[in-house]
N, C-alpha and C positions, 0 to 999 in steps of 0.2 A: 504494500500500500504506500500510494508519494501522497502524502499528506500536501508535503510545499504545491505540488503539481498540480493536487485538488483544490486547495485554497487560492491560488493564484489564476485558474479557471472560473473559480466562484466568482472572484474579487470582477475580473474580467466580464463576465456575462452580468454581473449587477452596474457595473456601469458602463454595458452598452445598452440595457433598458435605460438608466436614469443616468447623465452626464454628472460630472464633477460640475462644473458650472451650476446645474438645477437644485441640487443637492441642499437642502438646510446646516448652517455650521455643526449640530451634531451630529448629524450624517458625514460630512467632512474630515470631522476628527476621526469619525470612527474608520473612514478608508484609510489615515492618515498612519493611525493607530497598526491597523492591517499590514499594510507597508514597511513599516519598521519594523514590524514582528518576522514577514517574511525577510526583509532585511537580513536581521540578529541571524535567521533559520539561516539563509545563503552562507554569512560568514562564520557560523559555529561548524557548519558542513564543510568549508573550505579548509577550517582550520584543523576537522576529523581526519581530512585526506592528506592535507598538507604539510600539517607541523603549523607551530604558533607563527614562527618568522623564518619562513623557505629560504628565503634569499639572503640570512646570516647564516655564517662562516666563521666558527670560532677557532678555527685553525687546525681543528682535531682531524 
């Protein structure tokens, strides 16, 4: 199950019924809210695969 995949589908189909523009500010936040959640998700996932900091090199 891709959670991110289905959330970001969701996110996507509810605002191509109702635009961000139309939107009421707590409807807003709450994409906003969204956003930064999958955010965090993207980068805890990148940091699962990758390591904290790929591209240091402590000489070892």
């Amino acid at each position: 199950m891709n959670l991110f995949g289905e959330a970001f589908d969701d996110l996507n189909e509810v605002l191509v019924r109702q635009p961000f523009d139309a939107m009421s500010t707590a409807e807003r936040l709450q994409v906003v809210q969204i956003r930064a959640l999958l955010s965090i998700s993207q980068e805890l996932s990148r940091i699962h695969h990758d390591g904290i900091n790929p591209e240091y090199d402590s000489g070892h």
